[in-house]
FIFIMI-509792 format. One record per residue: residue in three letters; chain; x, y, z of N, C-alpha, C, O in turn. Coordinates in steps of 0.001 Angstrom, whole numbers, plus 500000, padded with zeros to 6 digits. Layout:
BEGIN
+--------+--------+--------+--------+--------+--------+--------+--------+--------+--------+--------+--------+--------+--------+
! residu ! chaine !    n.x !    n.y !    n.z !   ca.x !   ca.y !   ca.z !    c.x !    c.y !    c.z !    o.x !    o.y !    o.z !
+--------+--------+--------+--------+--------+--------+--------+--------+--------+--------+--------+--------+--------+--------+
!    ALA !      A !      X !      Y !      Z !      X !      Y !      Z !      X !      Y !      Z !      X !      Y !      Z !
...
+--------+--------+--------+--------+--------+--------+--------+--------+--------+--------+--------+--------+--------+--------+
***
This chain:
BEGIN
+--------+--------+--------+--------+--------+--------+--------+--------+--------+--------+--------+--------+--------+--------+
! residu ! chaine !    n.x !    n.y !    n.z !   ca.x !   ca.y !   ca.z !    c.x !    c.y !    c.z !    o.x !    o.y !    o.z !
+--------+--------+--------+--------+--------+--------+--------+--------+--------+--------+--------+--------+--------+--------+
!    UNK !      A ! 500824 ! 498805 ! 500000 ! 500000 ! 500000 ! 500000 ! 500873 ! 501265 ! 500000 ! 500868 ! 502186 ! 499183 !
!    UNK !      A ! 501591 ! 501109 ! 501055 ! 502706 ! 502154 ! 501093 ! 503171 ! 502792 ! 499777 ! 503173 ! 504013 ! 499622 !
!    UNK !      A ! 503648 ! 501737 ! 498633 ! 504063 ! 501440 ! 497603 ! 503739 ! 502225 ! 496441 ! 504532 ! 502744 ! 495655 !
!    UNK !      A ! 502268 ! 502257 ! 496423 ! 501257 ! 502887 ! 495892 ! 501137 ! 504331 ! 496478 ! 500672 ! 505258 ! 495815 !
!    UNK !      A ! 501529 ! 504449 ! 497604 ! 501355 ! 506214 ! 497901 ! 503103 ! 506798 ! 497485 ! 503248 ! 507909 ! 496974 !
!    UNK !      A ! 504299 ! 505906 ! 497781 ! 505427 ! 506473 ! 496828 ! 505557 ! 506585 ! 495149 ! 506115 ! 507444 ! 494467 !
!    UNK !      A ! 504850 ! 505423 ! 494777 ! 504774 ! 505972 ! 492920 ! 503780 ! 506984 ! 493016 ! 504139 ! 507631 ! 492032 !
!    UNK !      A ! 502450 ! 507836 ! 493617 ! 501605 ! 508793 ! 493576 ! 502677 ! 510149 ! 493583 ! 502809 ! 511141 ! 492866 !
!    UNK !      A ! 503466 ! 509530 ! 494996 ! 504460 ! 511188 ! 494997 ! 505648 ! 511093 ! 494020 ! 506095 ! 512184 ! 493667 !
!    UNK !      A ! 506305 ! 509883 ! 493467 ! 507041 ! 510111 ! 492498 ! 506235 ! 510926 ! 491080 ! 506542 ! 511853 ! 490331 !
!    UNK !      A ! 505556 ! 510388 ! 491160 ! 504510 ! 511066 ! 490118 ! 503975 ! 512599 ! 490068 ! 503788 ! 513303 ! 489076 !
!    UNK !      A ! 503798 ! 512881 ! 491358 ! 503705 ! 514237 ! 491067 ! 504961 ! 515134 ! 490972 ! 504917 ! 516272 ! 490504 !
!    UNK !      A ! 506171 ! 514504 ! 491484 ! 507117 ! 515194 ! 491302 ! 507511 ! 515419 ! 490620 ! 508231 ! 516416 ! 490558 !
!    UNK !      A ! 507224 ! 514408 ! 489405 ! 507264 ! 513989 ! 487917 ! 506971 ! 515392 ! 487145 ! 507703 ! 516026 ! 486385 !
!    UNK !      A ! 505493 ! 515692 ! 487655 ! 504559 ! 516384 ! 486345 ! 504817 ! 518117 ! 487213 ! 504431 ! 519204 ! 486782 !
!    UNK !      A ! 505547 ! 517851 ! 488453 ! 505914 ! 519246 ! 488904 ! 507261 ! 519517 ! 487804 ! 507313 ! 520285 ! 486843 !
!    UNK !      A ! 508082 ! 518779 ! 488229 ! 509677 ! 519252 ! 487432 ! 508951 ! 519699 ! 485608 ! 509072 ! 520863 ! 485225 !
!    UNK !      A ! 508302 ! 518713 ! 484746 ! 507722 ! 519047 ! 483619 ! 507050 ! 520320 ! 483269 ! 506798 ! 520834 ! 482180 !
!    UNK !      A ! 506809 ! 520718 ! 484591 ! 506071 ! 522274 ! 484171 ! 506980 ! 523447 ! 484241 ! 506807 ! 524499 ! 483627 !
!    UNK !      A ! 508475 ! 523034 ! 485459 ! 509525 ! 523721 ! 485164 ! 510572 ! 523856 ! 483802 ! 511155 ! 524843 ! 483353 !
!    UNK !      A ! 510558 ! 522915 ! 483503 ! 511582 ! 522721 ! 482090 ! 510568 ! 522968 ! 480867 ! 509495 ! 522480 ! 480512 !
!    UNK !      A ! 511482 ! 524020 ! 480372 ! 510901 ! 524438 ! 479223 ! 511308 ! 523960 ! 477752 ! 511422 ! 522738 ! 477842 !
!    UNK !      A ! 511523 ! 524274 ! 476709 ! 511950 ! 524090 ! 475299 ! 511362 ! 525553 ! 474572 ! 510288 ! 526114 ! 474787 !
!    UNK !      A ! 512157 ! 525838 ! 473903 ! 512609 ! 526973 ! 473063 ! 512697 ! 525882 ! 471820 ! 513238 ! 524777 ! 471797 !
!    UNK !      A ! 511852 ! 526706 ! 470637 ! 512651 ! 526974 ! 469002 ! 512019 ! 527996 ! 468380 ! 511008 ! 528600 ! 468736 !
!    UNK !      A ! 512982 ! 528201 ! 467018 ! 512978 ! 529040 ! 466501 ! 513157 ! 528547 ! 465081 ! 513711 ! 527514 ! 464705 !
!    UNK !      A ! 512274 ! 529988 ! 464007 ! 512029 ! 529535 ! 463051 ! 511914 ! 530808 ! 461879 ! 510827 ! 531263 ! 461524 !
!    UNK !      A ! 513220 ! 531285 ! 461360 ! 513062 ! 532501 ! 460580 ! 512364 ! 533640 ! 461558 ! 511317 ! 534181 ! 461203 !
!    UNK !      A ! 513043 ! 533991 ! 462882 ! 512436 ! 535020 ! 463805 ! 511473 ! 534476 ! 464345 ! 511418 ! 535133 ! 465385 !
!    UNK !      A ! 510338 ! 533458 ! 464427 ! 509388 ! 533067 ! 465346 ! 509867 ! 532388 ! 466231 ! 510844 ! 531758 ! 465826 !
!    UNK !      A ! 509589 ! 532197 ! 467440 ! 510151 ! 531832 ! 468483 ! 508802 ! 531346 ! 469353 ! 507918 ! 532119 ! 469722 !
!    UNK !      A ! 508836 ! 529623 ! 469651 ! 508025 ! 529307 ! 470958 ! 508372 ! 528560 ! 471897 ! 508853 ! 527478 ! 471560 !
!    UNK !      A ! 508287 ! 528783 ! 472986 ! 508928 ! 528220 ! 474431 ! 507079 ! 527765 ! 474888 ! 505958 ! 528263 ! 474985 !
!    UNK !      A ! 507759 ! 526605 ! 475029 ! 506614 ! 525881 ! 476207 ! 507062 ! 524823 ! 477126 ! 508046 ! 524189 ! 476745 !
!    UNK !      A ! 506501 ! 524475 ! 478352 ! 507269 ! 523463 ! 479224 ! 506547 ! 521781 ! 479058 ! 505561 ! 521299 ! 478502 !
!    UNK !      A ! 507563 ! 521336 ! 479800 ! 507743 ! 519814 ! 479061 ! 506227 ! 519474 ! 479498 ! 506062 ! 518265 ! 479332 !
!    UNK !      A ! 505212 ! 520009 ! 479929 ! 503646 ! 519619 ! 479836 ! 503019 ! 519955 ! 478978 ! 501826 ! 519720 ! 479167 !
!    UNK !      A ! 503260 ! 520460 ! 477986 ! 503221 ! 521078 ! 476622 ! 502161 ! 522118 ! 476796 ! 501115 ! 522250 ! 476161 !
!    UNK !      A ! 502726 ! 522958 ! 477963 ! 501915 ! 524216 ! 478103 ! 502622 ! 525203 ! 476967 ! 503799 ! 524923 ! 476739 !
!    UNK !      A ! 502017 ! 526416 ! 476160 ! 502741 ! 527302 ! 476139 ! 503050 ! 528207 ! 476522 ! 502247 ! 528712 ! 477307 !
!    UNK !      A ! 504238 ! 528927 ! 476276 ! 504383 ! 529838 ! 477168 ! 504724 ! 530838 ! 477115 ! 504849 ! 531643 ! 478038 !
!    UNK !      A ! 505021 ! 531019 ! 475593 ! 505451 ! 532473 ! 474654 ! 505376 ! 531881 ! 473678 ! 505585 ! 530687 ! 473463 !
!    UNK !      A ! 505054 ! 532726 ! 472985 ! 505132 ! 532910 ! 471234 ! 505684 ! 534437 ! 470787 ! 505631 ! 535447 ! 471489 !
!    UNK !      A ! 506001 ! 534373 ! 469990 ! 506958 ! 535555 ! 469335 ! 507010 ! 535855 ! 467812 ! 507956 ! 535309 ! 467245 !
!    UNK !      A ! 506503 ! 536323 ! 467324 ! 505933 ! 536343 ! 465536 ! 507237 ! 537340 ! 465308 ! 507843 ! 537939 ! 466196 !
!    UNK !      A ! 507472 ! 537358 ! 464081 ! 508147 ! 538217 ! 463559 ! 507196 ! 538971 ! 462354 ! 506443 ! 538423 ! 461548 !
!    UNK !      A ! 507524 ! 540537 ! 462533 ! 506590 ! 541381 ! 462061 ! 506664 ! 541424 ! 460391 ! 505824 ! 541742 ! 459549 !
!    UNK !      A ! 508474 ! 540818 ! 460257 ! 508904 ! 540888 ! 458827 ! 508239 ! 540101 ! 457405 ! 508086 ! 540520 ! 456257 !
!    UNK !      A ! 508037 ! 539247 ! 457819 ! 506931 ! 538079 ! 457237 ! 505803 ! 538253 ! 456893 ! 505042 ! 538930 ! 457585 !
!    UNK !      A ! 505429 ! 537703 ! 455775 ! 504155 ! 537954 ! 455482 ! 503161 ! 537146 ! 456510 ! 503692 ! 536563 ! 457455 !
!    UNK !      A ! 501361 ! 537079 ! 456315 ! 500940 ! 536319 ! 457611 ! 500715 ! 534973 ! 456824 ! 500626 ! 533953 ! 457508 !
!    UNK !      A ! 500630 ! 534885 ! 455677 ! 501075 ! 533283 ! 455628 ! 502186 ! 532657 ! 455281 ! 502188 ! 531473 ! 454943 !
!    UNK !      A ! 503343 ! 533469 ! 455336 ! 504633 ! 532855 ! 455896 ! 504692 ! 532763 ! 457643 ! 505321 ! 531868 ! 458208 !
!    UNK !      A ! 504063 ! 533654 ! 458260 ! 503961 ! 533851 ! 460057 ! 503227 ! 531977 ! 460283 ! 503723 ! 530927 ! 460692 !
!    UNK !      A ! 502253 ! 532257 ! 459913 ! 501107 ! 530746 ! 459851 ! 502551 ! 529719 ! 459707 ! 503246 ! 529299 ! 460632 !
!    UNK !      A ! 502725 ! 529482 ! 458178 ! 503805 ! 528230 ! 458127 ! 504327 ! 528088 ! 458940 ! 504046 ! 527073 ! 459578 !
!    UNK !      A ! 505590 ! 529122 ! 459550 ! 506733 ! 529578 ! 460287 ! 505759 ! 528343 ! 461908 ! 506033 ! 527173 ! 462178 !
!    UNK !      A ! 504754 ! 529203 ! 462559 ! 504430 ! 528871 ! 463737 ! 504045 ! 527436 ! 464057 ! 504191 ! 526813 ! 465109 !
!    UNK !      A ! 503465 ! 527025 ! 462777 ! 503166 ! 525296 ! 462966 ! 504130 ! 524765 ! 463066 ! 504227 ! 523877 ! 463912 !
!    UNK !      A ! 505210 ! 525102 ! 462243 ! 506522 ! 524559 ! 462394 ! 507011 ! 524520 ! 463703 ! 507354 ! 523507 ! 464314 !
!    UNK !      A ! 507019 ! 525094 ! 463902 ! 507933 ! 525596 ! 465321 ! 506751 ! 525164 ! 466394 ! 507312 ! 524605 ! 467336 !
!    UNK !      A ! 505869 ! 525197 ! 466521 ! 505255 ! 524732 ! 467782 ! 505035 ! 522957 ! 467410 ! 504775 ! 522296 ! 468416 !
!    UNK !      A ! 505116 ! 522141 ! 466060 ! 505697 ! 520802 ! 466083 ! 506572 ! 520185 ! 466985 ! 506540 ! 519269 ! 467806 !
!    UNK !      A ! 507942 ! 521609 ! 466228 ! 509205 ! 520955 ! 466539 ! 509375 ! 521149 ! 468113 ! 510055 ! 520340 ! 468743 !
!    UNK !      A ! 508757 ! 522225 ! 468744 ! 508916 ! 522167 ! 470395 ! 508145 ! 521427 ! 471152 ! 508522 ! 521163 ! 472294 !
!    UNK !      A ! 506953 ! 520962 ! 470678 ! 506297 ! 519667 ! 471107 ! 507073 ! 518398 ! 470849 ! 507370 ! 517801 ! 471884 !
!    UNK !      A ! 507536 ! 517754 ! 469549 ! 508104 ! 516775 ! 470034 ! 509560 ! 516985 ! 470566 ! 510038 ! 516096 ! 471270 !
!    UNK !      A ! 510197 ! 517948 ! 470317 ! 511259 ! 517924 ! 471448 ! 510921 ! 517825 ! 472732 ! 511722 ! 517098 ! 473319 !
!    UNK !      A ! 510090 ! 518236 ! 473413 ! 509437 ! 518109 ! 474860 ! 508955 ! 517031 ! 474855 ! 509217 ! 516336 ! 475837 !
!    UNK !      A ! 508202 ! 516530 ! 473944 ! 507743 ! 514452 ! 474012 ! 509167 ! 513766 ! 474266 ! 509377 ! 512895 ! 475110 !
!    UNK !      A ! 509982 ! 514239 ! 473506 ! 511444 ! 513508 ! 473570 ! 511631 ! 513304 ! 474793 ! 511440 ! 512247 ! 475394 !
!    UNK !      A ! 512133 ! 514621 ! 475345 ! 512933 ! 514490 ! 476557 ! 511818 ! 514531 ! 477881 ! 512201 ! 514896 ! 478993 !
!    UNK !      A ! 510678 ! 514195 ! 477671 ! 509945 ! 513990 ! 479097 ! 510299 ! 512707 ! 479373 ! 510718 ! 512278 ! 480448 !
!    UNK !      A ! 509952 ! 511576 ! 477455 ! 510171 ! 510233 ! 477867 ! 511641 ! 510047 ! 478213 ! 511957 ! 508976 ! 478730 !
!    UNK !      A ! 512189 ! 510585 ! 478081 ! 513918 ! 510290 ! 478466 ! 513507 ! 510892 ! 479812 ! 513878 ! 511828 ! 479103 !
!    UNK !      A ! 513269 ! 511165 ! 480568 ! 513490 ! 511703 ! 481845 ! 512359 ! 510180 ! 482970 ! 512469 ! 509664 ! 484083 !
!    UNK !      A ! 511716 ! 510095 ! 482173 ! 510481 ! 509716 ! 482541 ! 510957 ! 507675 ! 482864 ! 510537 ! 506832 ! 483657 !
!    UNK !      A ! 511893 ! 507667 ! 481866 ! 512465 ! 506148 ! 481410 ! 513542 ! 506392 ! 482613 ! 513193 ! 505798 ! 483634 !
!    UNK !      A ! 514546 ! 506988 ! 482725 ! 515468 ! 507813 ! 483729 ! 514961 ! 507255 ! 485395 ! 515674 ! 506879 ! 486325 !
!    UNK !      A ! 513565 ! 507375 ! 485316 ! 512933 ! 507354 ! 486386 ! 512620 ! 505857 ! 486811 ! 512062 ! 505544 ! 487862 !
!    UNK !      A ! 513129 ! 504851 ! 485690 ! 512369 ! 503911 ! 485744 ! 510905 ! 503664 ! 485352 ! 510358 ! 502637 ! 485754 !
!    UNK !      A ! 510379 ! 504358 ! 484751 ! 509014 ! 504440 ! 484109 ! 508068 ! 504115 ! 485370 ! 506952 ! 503604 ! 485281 !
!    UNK !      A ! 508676 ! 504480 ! 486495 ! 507361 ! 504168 ! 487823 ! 507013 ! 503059 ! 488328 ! 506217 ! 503021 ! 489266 !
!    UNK !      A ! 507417 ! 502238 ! 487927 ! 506595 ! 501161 ! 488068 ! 505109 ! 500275 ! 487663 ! 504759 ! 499122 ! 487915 !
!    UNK !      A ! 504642 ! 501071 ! 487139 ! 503414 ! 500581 ! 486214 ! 503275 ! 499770 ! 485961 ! 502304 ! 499503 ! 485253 !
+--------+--------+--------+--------+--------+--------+--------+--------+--------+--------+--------+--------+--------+--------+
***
């Protein structure tokens, strides 16, 4: 039982540290940072661009910082021993 209340607090400690660590990219001046819960947490357009180069530019870049943050949660997450599950 015990057992079950230490994977609960490994777990939240888990999805606490994930909301601290962030990821940054960038993409011809657009820029988005979000943390490894795939909150976001800035976005940054560049004014130079047309708005459907801005559009392309941002899907891109909020892809590539989502699965970089999928990456390295499961690397952190495996790190951990995957909990026990």
């Amino acid at each position: 039982m015990f057992d079950k209340f230490k994977q609960l607090k490994q777990l939240k400690d888990f999805e606490s540290s994930l909301k601290k660590q962030t990821v940054t990219k960038e993409k011809n001046g657009i820029t988005v940072t979000l943390n490894l819960k795939m909150d976001i947490l800035d976005i940054k357009l560049n004014p130079e661009l047309q708005i459907s180069e801005q559009e392309k530019k941002l899907k891109d870049c909020l892809n590539d910082a989502m699965n970089a943050a999928k990456l390295e949660m499961a690397k952190q997450a495996q790190s951990m021993g995957g909990f026990g599950f």
